[in-house]
MOPAC internal coordinates of N, CA, C and O (Angstrom, degrees):
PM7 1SCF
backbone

  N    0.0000 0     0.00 0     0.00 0    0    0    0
  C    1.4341 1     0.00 0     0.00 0    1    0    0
  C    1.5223 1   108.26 1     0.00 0    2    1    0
  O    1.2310 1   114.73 1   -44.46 1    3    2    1
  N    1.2977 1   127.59 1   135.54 1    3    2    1
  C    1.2354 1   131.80 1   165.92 1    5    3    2
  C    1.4507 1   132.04 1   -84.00 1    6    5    3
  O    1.2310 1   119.91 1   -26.71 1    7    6    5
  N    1.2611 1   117.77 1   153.29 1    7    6    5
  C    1.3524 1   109.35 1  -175.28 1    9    7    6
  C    1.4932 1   116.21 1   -52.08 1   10    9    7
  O    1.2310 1   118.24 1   132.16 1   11   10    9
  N    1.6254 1   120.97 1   -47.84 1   11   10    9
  C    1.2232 1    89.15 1   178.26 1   13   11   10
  C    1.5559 1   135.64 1   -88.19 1   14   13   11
  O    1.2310 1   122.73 1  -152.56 1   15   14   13
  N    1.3185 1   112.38 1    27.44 1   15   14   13
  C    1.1797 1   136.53 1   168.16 1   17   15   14
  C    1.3028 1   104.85 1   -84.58 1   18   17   15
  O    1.2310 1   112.52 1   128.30 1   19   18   17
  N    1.6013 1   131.72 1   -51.70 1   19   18   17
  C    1.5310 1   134.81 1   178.26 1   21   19   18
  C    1.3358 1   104.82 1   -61.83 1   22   21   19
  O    1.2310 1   108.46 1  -171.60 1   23   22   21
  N    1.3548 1   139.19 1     8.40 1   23   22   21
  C    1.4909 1   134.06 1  -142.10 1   25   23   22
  C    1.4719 1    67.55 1  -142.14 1   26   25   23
  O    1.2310 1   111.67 1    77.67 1   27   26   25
  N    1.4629 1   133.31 1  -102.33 1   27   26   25
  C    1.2599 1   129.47 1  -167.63 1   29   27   26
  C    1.7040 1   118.55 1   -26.05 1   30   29   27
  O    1.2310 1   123.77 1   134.42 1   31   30   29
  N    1.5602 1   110.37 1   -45.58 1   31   30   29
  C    1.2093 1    90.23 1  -177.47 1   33   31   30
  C    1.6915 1   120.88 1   -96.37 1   34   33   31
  O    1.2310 1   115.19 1  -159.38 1   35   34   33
  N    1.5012 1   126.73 1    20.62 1   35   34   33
  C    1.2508 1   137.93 1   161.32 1   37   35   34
  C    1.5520 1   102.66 1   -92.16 1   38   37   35
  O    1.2310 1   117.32 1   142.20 1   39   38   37
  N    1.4928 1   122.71 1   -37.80 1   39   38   37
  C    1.3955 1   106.72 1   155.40 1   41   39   38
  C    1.7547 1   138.73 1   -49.01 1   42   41   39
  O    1.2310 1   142.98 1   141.77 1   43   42   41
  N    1.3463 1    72.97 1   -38.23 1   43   42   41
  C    1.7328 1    86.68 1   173.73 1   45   43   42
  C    1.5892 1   115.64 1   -60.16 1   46   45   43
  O    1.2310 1   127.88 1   118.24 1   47   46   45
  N    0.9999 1   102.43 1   -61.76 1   47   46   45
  C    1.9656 1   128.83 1  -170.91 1   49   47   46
  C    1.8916 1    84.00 1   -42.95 1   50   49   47
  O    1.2310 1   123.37 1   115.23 1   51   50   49
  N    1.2013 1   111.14 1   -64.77 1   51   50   49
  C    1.6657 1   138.54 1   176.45 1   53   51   50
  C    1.4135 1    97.95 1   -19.06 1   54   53   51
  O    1.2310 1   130.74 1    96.03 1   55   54   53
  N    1.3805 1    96.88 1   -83.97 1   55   54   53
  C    2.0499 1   111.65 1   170.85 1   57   55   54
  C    1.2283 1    94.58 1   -28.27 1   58   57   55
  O    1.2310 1   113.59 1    90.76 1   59   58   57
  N    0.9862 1   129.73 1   -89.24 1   59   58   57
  C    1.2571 1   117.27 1  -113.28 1   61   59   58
  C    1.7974 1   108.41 1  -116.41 1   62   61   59
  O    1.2310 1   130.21 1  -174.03 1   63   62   61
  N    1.2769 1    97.91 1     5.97 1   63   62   61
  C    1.4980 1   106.23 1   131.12 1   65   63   62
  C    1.2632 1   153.36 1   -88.44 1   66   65   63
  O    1.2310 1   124.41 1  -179.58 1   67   66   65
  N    1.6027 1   109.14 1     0.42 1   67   66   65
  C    0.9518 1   124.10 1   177.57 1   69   67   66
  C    1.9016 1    91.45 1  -100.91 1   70   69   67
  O    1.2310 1   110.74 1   126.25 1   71   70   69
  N    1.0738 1   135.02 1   -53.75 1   71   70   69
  C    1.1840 1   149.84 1   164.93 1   73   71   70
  C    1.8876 1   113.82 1   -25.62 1   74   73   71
  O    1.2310 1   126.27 1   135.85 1   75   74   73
  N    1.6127 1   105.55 1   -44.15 1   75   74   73
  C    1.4162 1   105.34 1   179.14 1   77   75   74
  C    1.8698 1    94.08 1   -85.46 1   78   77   75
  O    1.2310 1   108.14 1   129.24 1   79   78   77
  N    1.0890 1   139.76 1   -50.76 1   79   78   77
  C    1.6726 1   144.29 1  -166.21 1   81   79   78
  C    1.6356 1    76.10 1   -57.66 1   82   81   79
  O    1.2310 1   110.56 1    86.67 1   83   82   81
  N    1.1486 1   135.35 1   -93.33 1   83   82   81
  C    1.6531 1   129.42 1  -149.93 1   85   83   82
  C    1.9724 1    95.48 1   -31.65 1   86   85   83
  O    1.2310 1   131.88 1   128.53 1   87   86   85
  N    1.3563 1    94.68 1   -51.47 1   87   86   85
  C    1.9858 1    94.87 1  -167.28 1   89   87   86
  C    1.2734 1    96.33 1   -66.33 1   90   89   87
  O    1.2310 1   101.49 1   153.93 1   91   90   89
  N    1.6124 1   151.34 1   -26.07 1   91   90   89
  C    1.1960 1   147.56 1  -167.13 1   93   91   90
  C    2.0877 1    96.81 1   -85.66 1   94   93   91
  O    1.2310 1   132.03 1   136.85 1   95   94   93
  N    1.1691 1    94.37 1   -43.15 1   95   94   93
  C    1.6884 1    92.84 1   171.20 1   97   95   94
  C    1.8189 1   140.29 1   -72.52 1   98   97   95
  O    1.2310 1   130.85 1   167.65 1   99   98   97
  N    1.4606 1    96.67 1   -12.35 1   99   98   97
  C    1.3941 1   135.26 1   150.93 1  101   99   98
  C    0.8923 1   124.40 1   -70.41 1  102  101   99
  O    1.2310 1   119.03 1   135.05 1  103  102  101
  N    1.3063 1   119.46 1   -44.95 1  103  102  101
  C    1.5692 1   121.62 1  -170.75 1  105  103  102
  C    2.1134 1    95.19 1   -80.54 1  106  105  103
  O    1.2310 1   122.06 1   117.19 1  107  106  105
  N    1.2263 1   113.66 1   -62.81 1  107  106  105
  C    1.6057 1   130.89 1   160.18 1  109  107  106
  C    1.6590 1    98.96 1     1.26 1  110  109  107
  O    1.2310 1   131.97 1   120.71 1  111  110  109
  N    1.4476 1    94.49 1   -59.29 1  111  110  109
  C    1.5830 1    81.90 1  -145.68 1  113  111  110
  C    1.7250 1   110.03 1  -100.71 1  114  113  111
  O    1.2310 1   132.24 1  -163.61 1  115  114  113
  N    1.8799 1    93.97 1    16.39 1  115  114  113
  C    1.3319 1    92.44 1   161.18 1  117  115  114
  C    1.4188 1   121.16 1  -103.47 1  118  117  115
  O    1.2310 1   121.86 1  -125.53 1  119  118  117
  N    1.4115 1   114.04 1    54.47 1  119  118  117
  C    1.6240 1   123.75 1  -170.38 1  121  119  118
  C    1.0730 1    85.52 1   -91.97 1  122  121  119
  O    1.2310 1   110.58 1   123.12 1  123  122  121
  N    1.9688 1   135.31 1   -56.88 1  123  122  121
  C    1.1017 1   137.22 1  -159.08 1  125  123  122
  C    1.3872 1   125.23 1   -42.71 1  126  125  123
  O    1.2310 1   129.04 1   144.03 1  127  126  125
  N    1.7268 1   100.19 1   -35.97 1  127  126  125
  C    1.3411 1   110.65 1  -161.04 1  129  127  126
  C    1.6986 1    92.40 1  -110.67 1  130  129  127
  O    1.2310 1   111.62 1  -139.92 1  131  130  129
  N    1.0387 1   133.39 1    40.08 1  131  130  129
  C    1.7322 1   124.83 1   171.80 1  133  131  130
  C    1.4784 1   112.58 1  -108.61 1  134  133  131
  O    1.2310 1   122.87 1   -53.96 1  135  134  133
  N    1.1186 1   112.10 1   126.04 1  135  134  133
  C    1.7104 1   130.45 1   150.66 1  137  135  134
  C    1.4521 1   131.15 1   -50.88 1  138  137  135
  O    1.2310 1   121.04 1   -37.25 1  139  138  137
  N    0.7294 1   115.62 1   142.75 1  139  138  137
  C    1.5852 1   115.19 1  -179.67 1  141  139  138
  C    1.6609 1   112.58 1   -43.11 1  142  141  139
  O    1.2310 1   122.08 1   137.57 1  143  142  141
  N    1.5692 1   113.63 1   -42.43 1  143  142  141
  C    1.1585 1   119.24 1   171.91 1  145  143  142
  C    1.4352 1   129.15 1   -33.76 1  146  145  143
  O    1.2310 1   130.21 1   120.58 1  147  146  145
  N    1.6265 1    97.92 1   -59.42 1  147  146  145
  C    1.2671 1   114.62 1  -165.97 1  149  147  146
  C    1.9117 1   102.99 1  -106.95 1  150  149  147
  O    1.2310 1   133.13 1  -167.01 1  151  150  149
  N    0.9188 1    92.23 1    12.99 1  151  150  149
  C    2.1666 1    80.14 1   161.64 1  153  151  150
  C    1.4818 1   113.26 1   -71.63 1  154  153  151
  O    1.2310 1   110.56 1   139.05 1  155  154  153
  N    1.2592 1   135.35 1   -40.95 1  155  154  153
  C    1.5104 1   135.84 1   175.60 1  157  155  154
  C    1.2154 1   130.26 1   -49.23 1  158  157  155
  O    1.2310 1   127.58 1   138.46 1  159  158  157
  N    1.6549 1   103.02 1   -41.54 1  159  158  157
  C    1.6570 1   126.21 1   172.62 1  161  159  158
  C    1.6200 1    87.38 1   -82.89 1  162  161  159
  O    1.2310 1   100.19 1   120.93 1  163  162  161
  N    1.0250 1   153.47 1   -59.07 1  163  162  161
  C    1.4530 1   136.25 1  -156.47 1  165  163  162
  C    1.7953 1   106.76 1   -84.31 1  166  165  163
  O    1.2310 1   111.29 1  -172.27 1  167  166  165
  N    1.3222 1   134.01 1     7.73 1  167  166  165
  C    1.1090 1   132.18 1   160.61 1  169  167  166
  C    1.7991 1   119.47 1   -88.67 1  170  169  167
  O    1.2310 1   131.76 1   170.06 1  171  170  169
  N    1.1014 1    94.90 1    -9.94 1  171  170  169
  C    1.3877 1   109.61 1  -140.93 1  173  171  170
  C    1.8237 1    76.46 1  -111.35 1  174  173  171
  O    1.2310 1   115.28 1   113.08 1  175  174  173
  N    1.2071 1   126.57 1   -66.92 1  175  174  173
  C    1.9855 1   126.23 1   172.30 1  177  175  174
  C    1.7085 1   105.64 1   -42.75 1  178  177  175
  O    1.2310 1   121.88 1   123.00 1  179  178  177
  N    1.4362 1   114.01 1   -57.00 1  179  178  177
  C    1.4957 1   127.72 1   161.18 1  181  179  178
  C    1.2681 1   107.83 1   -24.28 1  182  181  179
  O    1.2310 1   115.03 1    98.32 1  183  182  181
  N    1.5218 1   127.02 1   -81.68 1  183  182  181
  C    1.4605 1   116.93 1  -170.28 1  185  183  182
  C    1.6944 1   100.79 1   -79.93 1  186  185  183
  O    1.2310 1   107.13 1   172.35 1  187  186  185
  N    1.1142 1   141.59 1    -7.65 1  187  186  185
  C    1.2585 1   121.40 1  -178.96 1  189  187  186
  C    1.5676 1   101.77 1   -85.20 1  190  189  187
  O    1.2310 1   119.24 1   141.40 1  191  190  189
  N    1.0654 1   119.05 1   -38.60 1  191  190  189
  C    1.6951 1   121.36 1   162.57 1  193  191  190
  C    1.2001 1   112.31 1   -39.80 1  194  193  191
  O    1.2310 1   118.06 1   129.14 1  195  194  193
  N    1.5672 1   121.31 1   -50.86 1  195  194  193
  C    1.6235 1   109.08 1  -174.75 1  197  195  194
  C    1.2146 1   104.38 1   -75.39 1  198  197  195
  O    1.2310 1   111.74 1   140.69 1  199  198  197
  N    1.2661 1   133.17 1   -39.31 1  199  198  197
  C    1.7072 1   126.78 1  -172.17 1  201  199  198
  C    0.9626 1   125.75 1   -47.93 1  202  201  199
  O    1.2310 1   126.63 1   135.78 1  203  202  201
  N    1.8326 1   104.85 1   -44.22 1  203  202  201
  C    1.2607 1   114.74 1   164.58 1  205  203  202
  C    1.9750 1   129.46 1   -59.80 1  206  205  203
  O    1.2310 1   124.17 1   136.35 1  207  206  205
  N    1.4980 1   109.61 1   -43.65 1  207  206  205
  C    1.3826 1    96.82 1   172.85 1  209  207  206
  C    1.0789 1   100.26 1  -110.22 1  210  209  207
  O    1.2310 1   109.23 1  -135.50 1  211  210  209
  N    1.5601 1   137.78 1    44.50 1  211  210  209
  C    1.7014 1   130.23 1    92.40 1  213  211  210
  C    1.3317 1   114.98 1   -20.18 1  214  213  211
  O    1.2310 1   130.51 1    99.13 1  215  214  213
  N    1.4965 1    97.32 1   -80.87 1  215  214  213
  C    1.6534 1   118.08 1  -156.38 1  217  215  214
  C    1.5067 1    94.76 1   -44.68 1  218  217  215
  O    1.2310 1   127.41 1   134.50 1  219  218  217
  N    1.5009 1   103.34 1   -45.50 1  219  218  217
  C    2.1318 1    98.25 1  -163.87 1  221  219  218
  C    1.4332 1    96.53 1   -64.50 1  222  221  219
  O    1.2310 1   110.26 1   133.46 1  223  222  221
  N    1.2703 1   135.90 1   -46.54 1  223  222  221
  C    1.2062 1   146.21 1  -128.37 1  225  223  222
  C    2.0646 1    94.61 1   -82.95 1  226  225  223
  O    1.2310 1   130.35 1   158.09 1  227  226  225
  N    1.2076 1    97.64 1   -21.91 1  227  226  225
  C    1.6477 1   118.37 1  -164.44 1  229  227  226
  C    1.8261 1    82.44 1   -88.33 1  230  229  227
  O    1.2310 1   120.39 1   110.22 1  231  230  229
  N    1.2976 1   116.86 1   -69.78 1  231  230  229
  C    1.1891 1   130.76 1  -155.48 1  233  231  230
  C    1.9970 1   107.09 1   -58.01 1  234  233  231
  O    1.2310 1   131.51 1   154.08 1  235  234  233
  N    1.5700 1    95.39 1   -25.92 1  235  234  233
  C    1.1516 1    97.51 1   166.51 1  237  235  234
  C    1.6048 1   127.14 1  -102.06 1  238  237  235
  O    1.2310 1   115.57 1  -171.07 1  239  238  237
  N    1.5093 1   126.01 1     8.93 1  239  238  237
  C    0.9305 1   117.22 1   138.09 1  241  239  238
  C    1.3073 1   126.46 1   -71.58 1  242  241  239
  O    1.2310 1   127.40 1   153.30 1  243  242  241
  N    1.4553 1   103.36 1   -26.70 1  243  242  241
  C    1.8827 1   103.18 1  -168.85 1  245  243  242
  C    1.2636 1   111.59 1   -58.16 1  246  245  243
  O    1.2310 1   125.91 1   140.46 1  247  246  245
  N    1.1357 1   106.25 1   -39.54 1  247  246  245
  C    1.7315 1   127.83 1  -172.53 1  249  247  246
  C    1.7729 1   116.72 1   -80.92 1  250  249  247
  O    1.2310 1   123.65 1   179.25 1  251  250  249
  N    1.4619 1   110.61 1    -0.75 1  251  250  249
  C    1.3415 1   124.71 1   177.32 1  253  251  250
  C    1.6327 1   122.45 1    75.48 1  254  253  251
  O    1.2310 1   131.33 1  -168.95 1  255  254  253
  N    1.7424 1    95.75 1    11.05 1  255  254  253
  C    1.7516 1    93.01 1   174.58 1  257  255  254
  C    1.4582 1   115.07 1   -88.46 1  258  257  255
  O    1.2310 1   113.35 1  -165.10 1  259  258  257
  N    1.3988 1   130.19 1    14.90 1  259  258  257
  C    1.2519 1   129.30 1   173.88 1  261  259  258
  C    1.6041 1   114.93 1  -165.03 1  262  261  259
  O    1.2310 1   118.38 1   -25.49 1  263  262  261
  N    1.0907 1   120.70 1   154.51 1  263  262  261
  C    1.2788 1   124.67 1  -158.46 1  265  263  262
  C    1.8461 1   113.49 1   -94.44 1  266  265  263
  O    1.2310 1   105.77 1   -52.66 1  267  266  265
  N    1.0088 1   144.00 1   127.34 1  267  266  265
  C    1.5416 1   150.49 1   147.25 1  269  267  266
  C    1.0745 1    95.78 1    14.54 1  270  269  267
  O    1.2310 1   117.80 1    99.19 1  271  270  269
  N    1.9333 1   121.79 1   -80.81 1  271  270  269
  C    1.4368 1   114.57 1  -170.09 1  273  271  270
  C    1.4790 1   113.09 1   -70.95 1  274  273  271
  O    1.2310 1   117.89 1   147.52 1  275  274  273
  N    1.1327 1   121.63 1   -32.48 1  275  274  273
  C    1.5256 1   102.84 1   179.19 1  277  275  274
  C    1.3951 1   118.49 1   -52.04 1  278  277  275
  O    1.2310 1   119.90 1   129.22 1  279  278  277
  N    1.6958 1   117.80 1   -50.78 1  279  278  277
  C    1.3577 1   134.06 1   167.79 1  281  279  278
  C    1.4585 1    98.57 1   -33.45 1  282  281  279
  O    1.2310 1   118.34 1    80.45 1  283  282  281
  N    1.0656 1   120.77 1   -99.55 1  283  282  281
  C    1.6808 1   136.00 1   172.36 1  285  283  282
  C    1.9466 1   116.51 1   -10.04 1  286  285  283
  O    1.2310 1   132.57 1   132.85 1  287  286  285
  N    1.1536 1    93.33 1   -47.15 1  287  286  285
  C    1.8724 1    99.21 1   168.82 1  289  287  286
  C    1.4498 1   118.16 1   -48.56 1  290  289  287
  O    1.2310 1   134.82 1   116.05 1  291  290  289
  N    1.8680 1    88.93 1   -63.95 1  291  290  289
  C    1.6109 1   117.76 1   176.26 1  293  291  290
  C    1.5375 1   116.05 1   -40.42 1  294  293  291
  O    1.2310 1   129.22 1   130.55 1  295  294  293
  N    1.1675 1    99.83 1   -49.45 1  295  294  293
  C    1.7314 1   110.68 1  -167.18 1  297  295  294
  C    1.2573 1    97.54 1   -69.61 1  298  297  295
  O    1.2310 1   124.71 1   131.89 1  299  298  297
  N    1.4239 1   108.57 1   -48.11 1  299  298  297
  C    1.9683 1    97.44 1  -168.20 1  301  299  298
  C    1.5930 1   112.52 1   -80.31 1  302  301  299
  O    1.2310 1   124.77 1   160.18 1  303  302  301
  N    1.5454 1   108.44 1   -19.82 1  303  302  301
  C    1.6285 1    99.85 1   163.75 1  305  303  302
  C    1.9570 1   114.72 1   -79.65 1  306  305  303
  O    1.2310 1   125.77 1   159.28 1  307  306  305
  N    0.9880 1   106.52 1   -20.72 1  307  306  305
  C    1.9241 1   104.80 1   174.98 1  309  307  306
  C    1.4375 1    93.17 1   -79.93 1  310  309  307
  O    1.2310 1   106.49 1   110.82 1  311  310  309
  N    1.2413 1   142.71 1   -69.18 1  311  310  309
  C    1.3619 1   134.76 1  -158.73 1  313  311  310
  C    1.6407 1    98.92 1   -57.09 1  314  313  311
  O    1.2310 1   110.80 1   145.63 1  315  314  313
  N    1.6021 1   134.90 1   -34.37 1  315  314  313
  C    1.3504 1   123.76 1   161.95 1  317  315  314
  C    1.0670 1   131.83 1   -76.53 1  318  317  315
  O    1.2310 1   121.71 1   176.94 1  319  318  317
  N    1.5217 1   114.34 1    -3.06 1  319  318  317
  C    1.0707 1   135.31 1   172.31 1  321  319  318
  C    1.9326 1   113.85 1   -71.69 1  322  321  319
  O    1.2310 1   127.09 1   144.92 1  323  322  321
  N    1.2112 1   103.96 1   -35.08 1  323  322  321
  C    1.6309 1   134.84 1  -170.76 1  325  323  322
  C    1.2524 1   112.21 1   -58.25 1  326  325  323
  O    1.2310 1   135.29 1   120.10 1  327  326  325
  N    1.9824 1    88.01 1   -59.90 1  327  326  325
  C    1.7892 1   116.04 1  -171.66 1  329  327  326
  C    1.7840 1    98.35 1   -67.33 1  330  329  327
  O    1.2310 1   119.52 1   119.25 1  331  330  329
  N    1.3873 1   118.53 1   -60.75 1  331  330  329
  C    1.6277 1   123.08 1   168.39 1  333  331  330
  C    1.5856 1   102.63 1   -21.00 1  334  333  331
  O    1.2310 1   117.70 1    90.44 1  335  334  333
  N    1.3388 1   121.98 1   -89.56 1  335  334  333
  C    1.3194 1   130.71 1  -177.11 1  337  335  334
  C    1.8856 1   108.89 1   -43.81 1  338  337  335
  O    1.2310 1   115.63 1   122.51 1  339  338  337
  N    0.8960 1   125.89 1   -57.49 1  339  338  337
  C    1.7186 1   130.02 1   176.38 1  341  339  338
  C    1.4867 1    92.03 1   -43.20 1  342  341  339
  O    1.2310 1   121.27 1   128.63 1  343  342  341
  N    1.3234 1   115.17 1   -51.37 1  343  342  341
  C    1.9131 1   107.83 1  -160.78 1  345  343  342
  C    1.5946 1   100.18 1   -77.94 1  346  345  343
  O    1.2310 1   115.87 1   141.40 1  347  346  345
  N    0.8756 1   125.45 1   -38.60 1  347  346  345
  C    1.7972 1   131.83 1  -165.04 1  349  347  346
  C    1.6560 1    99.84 1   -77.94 1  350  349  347
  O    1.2310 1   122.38 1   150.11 1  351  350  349
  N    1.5074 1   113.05 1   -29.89 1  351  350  349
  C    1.5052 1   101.21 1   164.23 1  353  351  350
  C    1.5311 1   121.78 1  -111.21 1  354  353  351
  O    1.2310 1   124.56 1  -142.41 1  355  354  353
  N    1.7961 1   108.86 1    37.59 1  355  354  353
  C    1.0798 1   107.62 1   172.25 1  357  355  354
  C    1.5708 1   134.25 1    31.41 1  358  357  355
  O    1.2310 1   135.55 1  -131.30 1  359  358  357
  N    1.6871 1    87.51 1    48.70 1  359  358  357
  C    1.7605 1    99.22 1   173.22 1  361  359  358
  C    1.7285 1   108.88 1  -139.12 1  362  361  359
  O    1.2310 1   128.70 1   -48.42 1  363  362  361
  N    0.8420 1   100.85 1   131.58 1  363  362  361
  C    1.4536 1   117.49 1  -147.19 1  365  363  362
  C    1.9886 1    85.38 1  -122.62 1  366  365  363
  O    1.2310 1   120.10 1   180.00 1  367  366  365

C-alpha cells in the first residue's frame, strides 16, 4: 500500500467516523420526542450506532489515526452513553 493510499484510507476511517458520531448525536436528541411505542426501536439504532463507531474508532487506531487511550476514553464514554439512554427510556 502506498502512502497516499494510507492517507486516503485514514481519511476515510476520519469521514466516516465523524459521519456515524453526528448520526449518533441525532439520533440522542430524539429521546425528547419518543413515545412509548418507539423507545425499543430507538435503543436498539442507539447501540447499533455505537458499535458501529466502535468498529471505526478501532479501525482507526489500527491504521494510526488515533491513539489506545483516546479509543479507551471513547468506549467507556459511548458504553455510558448506552446505559444513559437504556435508563431515560426505562428499558432495562
Amino acid at each position: 500500500m502506498s502512502v497516499n493510499e494510507d492517507v486516503r484510507n485514514t481519511n476515510l476511517v476520519r469521514e466516516r467516523t465523524i459521519e456515524t458520531a453526528l448520526n449518533l448525536l441525532d439520533t440522542a436528541q430524539r429521546i425528547r420526542t419518543l413515545t412509548p411505542v418507539y423507545k425499543s426501536q430507538f435503543i436498539v439504532d442507539t447501540k447499533n450506532q455505537v458499535d458501529t463507531l466502535l468498529d471505526y474508532l478501532q479501525i482507526g487506531y489500527s491504521v494510526g489515526a488515533i491513539s489506545r487511550m483516546n479509543v479507551d476514553i471513547l468506549a467507556k464514554e459511548l458504553h455510558a452513553l448506552v446505559d444513559a439512554v437504556t435508563i431515560a427510556t426505562n428499558i432495562t
